[in-house]
CHARMM internal coordinates of N, CA and C (Angstrom, degrees):
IC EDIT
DIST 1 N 1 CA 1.4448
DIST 1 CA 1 C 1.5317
ANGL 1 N 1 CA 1 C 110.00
DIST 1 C 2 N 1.5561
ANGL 1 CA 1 C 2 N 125.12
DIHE 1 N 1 CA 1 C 2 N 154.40
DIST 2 N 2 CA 1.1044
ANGL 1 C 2 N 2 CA 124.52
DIHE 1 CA 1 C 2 N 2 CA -137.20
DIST 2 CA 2 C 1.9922
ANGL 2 N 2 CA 2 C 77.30
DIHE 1 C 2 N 2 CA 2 C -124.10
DIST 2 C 3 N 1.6423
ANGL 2 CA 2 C 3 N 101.62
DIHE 2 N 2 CA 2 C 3 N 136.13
DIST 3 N 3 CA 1.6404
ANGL 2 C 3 N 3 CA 87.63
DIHE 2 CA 2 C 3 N 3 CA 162.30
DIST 3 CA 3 C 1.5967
ANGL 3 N 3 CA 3 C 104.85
DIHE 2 C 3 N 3 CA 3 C -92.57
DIST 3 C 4 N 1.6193
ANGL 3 CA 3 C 4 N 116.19
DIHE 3 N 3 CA 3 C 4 N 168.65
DIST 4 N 4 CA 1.3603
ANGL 3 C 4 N 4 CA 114.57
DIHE 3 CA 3 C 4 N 4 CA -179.84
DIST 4 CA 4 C 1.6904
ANGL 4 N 4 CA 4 C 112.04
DIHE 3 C 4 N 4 CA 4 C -67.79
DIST 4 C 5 N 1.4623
ANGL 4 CA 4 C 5 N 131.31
DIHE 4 N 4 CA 4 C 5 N -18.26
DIST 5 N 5 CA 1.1576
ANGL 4 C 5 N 5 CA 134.81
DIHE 4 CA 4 C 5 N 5 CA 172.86
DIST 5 CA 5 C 2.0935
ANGL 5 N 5 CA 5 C 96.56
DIHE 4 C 5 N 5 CA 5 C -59.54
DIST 5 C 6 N 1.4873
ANGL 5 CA 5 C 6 N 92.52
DIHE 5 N 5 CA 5 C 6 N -40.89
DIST 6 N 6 CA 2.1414
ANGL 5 C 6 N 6 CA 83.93
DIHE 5 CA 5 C 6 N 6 CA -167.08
DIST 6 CA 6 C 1.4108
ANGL 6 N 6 CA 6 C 98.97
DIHE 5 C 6 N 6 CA 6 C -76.58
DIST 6 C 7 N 1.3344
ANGL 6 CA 6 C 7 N 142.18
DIHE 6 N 6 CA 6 C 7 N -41.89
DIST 7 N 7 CA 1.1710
ANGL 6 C 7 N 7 CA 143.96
DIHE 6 CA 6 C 7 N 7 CA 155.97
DIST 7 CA 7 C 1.6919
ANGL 7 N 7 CA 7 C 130.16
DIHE 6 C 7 N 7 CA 7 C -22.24
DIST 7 C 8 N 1.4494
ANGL 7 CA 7 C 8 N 93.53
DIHE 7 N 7 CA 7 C 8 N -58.96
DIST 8 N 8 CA 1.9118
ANGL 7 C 8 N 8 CA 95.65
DIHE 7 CA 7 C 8 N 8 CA 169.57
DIST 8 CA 8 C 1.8559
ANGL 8 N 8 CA 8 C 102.91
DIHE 7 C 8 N 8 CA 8 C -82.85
DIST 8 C 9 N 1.2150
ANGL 8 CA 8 C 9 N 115.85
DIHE 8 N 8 CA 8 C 9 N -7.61
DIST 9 N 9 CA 1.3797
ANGL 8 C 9 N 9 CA 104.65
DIHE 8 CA 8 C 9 N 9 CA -173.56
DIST 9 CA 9 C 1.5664
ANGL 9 N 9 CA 9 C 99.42
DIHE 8 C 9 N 9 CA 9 C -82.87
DIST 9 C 10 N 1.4763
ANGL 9 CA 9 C 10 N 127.13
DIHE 9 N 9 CA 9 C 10 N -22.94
DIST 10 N 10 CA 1.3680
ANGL 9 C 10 N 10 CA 138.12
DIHE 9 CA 9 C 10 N 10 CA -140.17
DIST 10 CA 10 C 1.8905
ANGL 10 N 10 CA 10 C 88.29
DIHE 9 C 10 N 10 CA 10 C -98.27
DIST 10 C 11 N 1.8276
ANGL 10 CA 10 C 11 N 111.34
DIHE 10 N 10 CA 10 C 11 N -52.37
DIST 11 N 11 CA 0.8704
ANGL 10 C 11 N 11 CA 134.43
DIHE 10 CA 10 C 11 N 11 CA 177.07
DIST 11 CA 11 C 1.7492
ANGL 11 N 11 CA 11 C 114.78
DIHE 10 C 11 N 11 CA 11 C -34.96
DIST 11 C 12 N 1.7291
ANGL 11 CA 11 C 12 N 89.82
DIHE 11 N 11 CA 11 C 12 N -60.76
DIST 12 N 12 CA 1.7231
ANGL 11 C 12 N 12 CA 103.99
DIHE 11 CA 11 C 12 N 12 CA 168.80
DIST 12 CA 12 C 1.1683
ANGL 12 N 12 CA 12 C 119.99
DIHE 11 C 12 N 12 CA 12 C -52.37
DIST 12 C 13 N 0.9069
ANGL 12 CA 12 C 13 N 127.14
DIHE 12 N 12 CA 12 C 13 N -50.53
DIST 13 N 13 CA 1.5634
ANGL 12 C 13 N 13 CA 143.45
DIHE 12 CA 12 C 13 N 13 CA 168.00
DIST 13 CA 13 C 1.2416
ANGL 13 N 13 CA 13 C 125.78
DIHE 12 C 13 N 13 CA 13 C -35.51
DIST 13 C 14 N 1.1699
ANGL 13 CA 13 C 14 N 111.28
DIHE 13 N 13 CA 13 C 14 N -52.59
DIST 14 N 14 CA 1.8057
ANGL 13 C 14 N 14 CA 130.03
DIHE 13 CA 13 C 14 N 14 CA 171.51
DIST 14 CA 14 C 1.5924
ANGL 14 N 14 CA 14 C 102.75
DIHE 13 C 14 N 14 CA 14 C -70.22
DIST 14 C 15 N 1.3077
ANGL 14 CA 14 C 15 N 125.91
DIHE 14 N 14 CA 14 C 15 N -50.67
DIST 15 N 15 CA 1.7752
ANGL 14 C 15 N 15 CA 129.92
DIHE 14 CA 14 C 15 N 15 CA 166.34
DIST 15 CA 15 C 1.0716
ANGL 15 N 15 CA 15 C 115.72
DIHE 14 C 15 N 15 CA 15 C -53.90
DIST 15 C 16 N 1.1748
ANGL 15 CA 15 C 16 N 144.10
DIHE 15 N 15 CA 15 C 16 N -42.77
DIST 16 N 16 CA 1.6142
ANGL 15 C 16 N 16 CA 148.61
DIHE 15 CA 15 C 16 N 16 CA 139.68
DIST 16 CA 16 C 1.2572
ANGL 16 N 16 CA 16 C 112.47
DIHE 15 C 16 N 16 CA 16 C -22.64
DIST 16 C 17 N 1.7649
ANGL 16 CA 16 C 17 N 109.13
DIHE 16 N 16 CA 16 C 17 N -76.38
DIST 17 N 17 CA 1.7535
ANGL 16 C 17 N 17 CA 102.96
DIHE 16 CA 16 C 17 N 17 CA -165.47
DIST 17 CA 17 C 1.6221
ANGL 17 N 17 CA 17 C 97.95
DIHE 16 C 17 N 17 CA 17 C -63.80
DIST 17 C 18 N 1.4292
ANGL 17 CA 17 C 18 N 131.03
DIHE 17 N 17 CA 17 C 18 N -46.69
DIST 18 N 18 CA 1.1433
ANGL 17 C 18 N 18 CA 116.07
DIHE 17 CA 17 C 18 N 18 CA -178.78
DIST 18 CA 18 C 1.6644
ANGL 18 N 18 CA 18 C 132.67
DIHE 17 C 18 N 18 CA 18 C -43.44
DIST 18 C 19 N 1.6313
ANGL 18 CA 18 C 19 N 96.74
DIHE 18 N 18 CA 18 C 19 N -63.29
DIST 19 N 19 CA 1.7183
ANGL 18 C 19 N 19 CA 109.88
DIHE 18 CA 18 C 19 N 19 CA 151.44
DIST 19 CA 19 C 1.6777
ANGL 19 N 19 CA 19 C 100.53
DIHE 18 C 19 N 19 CA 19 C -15.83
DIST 19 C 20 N 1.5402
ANGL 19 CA 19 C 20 N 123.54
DIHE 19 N 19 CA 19 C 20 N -91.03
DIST 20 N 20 CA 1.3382
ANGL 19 C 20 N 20 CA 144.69
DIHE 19 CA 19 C 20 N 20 CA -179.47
DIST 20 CA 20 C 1.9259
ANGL 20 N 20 CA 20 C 99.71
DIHE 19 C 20 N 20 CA 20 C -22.10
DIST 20 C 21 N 1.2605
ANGL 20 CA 20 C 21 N 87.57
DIHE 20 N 20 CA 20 C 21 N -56.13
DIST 21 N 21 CA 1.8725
ANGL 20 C 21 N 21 CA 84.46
DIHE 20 CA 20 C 21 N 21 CA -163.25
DIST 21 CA 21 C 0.9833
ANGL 21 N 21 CA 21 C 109.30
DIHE 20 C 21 N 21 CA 21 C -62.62
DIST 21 C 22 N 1.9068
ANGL 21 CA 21 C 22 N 124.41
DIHE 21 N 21 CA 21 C 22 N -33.78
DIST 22 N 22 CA 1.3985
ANGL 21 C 22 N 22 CA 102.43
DIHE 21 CA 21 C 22 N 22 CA -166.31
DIST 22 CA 22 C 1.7616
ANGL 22 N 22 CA 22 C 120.14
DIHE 21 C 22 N 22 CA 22 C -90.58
DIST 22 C 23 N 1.7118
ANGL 22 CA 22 C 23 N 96.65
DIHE 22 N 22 CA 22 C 23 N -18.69
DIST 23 N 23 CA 1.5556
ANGL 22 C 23 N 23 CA 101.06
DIHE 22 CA 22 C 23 N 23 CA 162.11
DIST 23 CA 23 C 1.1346
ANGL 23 N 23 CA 23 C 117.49
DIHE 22 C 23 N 23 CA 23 C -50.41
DIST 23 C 24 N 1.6094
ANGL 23 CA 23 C 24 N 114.01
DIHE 23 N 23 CA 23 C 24 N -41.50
DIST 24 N 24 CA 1.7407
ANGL 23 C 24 N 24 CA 101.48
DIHE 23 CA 23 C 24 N 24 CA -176.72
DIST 24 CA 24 C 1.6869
ANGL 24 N 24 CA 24 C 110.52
DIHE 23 C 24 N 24 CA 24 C -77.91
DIST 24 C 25 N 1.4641
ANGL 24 CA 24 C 25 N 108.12
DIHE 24 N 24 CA 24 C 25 N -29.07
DIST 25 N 25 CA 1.4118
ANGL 24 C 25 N 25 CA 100.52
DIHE 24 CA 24 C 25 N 25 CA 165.63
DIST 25 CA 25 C 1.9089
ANGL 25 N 25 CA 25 C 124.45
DIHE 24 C 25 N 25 CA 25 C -55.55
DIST 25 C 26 N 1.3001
ANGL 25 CA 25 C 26 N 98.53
DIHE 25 N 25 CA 25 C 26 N -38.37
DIST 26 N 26 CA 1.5391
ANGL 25 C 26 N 26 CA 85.76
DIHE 25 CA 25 C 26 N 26 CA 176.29
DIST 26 CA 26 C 1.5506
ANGL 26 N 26 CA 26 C 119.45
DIHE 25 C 26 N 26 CA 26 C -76.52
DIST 26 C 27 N 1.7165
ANGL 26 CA 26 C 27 N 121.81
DIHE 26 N 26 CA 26 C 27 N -28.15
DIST 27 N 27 CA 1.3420
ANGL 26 C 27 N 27 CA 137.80
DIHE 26 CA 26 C 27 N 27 CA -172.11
DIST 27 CA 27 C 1.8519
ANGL 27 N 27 CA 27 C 89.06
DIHE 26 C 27 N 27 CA 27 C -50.58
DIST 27 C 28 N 1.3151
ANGL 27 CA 27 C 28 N 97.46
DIHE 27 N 27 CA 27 C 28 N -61.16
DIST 28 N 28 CA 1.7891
ANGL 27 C 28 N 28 CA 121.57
DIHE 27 CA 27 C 28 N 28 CA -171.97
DIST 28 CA 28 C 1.8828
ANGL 28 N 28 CA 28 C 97.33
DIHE 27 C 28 N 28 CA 28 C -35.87
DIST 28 C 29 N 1.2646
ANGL 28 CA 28 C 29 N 115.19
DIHE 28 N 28 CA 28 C 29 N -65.56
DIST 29 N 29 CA 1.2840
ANGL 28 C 29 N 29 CA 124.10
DIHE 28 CA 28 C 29 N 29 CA -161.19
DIST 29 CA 29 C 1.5693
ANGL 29 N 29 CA 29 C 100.42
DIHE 28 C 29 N 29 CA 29 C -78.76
DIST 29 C 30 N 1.5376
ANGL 29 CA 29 C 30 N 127.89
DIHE 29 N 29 CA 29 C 30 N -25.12
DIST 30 N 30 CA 1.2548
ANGL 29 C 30 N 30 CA 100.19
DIHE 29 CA 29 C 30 N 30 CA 179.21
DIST 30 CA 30 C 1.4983
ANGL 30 N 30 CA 30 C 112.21
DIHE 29 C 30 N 30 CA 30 C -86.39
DIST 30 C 31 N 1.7974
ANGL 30 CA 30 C 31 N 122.27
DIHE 30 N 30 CA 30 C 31 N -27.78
DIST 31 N 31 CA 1.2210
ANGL 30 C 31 N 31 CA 117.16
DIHE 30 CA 30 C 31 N 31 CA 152.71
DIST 31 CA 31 C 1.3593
ANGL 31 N 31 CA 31 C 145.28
DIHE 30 C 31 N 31 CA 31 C -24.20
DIST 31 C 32 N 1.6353
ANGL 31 CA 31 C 32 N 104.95
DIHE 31 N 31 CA 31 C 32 N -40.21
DIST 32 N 32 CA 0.7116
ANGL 31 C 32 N 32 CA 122.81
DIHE 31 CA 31 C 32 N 32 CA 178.51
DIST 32 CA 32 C 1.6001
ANGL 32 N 32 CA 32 C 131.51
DIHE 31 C 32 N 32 CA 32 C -78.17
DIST 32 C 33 N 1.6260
ANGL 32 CA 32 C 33 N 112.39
DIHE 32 N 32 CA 32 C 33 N -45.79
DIST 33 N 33 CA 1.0578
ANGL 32 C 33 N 33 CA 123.91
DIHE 32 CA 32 C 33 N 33 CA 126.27
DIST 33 CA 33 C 1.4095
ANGL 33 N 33 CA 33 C 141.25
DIHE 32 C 33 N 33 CA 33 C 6.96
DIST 33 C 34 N 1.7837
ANGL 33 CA 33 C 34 N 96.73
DIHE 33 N 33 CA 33 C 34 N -80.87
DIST 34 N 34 CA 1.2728
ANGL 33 C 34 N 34 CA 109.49
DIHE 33 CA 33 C 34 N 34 CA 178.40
DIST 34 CA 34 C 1.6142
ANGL 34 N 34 CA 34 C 117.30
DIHE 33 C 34 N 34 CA 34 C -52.60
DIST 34 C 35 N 1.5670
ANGL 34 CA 34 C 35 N 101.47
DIHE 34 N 34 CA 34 C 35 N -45.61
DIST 35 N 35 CA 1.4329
ANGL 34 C 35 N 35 CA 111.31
DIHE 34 CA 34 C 35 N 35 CA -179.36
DIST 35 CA 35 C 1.5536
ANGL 35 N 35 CA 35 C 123.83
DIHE 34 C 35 N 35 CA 35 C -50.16
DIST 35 C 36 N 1.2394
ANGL 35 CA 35 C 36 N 95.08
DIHE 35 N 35 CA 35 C 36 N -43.42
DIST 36 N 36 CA 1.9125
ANGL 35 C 36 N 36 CA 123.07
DIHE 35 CA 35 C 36 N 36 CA -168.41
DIST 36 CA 36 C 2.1298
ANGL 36 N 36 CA 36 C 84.16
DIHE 35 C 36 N 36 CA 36 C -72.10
DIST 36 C 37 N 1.5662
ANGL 36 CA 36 C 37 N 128.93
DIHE 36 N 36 CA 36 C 37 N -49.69
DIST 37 N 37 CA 1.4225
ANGL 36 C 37 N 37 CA 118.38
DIHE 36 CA 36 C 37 N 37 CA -178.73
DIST 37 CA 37 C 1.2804
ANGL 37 N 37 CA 37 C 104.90
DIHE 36 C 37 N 37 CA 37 C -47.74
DIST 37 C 38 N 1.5089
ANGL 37 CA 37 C 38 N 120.81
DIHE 37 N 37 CA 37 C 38 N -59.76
DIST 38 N 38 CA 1.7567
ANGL 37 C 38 N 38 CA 128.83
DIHE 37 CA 37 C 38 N 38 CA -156.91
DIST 38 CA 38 C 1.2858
ANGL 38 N 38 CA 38 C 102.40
DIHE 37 C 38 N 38 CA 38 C -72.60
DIST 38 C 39 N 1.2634
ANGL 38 CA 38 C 39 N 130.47
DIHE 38 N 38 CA 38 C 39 N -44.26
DIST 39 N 39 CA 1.6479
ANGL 38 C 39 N 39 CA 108.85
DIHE 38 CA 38 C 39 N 39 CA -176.87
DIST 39 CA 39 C 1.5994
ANGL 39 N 39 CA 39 C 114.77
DIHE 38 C 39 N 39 CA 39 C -94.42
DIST 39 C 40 N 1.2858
ANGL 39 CA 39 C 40 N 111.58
DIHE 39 N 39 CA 39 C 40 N 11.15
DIST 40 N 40 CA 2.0295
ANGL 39 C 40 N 40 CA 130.98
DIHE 39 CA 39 C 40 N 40 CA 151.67
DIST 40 CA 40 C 1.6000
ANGL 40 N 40 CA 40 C 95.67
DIHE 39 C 40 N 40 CA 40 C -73.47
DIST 40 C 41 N 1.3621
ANGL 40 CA 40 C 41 N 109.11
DIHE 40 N 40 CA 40 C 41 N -39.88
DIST 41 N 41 CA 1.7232
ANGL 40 C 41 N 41 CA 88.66
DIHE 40 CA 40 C 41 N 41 CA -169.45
DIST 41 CA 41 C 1.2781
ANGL 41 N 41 CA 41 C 112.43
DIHE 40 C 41 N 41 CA 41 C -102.37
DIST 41 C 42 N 1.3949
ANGL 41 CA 41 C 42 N 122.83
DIHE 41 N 41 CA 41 C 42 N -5.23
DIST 42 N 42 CA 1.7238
ANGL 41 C 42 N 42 CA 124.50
DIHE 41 CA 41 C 42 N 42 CA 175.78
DIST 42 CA 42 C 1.6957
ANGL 42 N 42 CA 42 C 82.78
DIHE 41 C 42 N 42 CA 42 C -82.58
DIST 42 C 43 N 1.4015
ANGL 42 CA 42 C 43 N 128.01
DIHE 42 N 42 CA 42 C 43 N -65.90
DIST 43 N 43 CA 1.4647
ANGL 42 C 43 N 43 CA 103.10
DIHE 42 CA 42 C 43 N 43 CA -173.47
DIST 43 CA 43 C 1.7087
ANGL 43 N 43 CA 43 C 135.21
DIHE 42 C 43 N 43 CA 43 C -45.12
DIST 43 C 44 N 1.6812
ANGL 43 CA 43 C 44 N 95.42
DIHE 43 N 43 CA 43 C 44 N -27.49
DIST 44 N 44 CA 1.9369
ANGL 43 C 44 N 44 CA 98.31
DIHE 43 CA 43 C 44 N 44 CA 161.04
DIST 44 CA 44 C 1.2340
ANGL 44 N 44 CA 44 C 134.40
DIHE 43 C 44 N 44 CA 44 C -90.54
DIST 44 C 45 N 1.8496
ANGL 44 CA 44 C 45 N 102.94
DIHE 44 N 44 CA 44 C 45 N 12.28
DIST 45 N 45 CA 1.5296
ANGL 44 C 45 N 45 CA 98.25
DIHE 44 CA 44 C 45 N 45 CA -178.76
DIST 45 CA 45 C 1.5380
ANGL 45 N 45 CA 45 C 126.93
DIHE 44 C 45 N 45 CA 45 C 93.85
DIST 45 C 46 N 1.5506
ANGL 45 CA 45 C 46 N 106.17
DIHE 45 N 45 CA 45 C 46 N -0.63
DIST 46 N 46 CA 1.0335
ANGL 45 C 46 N 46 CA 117.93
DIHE 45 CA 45 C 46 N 46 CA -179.92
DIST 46 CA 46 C 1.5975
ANGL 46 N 46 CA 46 C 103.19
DIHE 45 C 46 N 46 CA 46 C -103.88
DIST 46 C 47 N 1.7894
ANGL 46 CA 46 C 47 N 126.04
DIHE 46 N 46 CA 46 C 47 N 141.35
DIST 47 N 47 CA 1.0928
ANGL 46 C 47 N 47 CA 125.44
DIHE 46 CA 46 C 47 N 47 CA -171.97
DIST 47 CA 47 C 1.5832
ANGL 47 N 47 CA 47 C 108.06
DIHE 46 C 47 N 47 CA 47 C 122.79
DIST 47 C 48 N 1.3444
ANGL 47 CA 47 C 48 N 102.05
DIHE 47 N 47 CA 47 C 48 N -165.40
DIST 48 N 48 CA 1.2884
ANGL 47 C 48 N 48 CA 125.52
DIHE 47 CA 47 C 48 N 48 CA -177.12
DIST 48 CA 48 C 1.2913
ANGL 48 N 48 CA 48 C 134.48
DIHE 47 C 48 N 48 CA 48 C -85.89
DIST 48 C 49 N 1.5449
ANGL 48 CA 48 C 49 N 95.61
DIHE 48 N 48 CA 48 C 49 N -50.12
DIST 49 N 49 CA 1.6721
ANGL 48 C 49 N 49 CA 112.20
DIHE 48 CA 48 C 49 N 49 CA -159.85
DIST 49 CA 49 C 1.7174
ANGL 49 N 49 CA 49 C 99.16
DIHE 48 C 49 N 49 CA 49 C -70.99
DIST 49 C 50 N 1.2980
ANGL 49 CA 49 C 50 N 108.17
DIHE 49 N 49 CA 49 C 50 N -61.26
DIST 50 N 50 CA 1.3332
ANGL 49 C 50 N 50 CA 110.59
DIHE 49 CA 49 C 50 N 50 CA 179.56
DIST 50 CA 50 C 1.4600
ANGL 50 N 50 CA 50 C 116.11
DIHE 49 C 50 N 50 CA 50 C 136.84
DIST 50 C 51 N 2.0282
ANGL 50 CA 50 C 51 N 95.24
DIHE 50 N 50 CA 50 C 51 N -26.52
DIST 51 N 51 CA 1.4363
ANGL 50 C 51 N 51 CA 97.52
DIHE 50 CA 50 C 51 N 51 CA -172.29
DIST 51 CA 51 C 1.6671
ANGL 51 N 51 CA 51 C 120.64
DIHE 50 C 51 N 51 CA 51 C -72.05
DIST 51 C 52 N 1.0597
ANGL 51 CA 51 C 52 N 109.17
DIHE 51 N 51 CA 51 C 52 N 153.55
DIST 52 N 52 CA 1.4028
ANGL 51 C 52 N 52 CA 97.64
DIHE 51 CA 51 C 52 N 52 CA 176.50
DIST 52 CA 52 C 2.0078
ANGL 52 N 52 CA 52 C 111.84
DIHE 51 C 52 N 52 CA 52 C 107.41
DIST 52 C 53 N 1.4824
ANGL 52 CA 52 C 53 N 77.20
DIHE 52 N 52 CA 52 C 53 N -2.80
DIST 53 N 53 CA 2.2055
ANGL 52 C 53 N 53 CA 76.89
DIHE 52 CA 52 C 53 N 53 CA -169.94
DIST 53 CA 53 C 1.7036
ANGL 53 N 53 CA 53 C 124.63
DIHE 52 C 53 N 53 CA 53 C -62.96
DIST 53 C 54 N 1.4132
ANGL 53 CA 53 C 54 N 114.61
DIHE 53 N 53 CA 53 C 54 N 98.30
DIST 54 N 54 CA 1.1846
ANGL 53 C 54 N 54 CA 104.65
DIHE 53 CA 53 C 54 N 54 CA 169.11
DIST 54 CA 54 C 1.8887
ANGL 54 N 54 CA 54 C 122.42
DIHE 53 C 54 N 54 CA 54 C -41.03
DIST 54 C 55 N 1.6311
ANGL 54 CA 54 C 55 N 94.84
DIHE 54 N 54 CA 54 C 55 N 136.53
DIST 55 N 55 CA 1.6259
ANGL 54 C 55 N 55 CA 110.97
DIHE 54 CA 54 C 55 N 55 CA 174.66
DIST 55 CA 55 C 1.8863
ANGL 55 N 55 CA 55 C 108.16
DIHE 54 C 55 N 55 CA 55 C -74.88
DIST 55 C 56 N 1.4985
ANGL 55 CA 55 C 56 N 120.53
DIHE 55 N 55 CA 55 C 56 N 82.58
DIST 56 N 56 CA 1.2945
ANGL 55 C 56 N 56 CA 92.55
DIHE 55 CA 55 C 56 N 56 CA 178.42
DIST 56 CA 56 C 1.1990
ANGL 56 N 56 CA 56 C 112.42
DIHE 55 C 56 N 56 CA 56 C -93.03
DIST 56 C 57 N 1.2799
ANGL 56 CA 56 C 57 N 145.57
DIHE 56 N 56 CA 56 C 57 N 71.16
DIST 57 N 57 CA 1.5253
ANGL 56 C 57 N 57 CA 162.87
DIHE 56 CA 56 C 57 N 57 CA 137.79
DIST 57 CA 57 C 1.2574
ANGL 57 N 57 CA 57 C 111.68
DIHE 56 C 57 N 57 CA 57 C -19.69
DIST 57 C 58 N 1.7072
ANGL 57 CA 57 C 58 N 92.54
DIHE 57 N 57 CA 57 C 58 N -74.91
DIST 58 N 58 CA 1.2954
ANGL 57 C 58 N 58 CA 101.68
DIHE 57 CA 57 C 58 N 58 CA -138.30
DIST 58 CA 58 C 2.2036
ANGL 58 N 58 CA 58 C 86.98
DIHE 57 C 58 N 58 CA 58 C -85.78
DIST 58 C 59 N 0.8945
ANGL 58 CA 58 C 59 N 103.18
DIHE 58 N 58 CA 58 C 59 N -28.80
DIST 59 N 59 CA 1.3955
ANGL 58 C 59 N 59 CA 116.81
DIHE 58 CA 58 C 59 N 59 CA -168.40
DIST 59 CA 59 C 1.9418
ANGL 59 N 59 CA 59 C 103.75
DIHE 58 C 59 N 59 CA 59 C -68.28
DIST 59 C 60 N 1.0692
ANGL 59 CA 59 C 60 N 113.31
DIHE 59 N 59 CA 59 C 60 N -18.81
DIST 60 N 60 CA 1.4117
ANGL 59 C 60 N 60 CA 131.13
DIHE 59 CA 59 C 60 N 60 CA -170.06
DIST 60 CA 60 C 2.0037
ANGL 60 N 60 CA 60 C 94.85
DIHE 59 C 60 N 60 CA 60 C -91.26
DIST 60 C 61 N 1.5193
ANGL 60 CA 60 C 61 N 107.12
DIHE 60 N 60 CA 60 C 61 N -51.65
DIST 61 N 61 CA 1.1205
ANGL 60 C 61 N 61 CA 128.06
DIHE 60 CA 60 C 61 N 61 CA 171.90
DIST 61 CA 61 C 1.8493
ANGL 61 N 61 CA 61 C 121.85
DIHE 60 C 61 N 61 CA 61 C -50.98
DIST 61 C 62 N 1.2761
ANGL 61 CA 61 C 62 N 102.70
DIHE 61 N 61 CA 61 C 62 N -41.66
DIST 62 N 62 CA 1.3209
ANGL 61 C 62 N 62 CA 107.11
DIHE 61 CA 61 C 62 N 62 CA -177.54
DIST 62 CA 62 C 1.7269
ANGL 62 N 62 CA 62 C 103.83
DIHE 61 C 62 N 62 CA 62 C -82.23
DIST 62 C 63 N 1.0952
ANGL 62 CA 62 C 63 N 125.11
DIHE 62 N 62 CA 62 C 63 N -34.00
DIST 63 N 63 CA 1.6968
ANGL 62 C 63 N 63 CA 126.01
DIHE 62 CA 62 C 63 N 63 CA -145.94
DIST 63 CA 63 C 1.5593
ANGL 63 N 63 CA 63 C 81.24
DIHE 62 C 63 N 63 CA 63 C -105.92
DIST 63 C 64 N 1.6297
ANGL 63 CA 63 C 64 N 136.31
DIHE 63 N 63 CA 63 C 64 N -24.03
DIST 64 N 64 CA 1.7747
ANGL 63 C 64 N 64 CA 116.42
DIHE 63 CA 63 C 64 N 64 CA 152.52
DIST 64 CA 64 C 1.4951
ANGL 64 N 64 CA 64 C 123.95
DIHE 63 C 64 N 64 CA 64 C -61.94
DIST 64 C 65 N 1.6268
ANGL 64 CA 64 C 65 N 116.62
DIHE 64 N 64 CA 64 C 65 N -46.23
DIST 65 N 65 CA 1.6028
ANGL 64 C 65 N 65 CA 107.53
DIHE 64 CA 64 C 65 N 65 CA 153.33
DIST 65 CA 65 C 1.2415
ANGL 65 N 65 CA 65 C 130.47
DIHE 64 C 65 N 65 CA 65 C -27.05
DIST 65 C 66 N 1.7185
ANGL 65 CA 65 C 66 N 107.54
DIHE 65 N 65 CA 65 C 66 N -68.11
DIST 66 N 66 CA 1.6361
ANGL 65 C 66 N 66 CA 110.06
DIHE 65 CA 65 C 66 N 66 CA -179.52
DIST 66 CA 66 C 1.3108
ANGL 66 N 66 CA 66 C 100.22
DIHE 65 C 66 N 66 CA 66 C -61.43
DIST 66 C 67 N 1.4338
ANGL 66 CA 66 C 67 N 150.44
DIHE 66 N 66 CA 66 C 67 N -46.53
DIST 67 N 67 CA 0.9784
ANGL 66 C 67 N 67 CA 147.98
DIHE 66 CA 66 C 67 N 67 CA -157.69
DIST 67 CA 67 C 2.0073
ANGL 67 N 67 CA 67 C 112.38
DIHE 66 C 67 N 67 CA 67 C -52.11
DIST 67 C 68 N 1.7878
ANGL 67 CA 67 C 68 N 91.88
DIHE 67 N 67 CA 67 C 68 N -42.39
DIST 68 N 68 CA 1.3446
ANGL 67 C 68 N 68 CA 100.59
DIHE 67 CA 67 C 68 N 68 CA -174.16
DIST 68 CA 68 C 1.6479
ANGL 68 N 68 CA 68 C 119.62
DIHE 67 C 68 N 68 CA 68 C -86.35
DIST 68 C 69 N 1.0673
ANGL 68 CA 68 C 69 N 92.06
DIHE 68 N 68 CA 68 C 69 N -3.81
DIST 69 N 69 CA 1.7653
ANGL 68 C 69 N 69 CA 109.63
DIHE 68 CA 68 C 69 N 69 CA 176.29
DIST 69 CA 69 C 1.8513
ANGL 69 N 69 CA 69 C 114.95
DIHE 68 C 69 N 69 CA 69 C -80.25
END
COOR INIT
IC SEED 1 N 1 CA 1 C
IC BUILD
């Protein structure tokens, strides 16, 4: 048999690990996040490395046509 002191202690306990789980659940998702931003912006050319650089040529090329029209 459980006294009511082991009961609210047991209670706390479960609010804790939960507390715990969902911080790591959000840590998880903003990590994740972050990751999914940086290789969105190495694929547009934005960053460091270099890889990933859109050719805007042809796109620079089309919008002087319309421009002259």
């Amino acid at each position: 048999m459980t006294t009511p002191e082991g009961g609210s202690t047991l209670l706390m306990l479960i609010l804790v690990l939960l507390l715990l789980a969902a911080v790591a659940a959000v840590a998880t998702a903003a990590a994740l996040a972050y990751g999914a931003g940086r290789r969105r912006a190495g694929a547009l050319g934005v960053g460091g490395s270099g890889a990933g650089v859109l050719d805007l040529t042809p796109v620079e090329g089309a919008l002087e046509r319309l421009g002259r029209r």
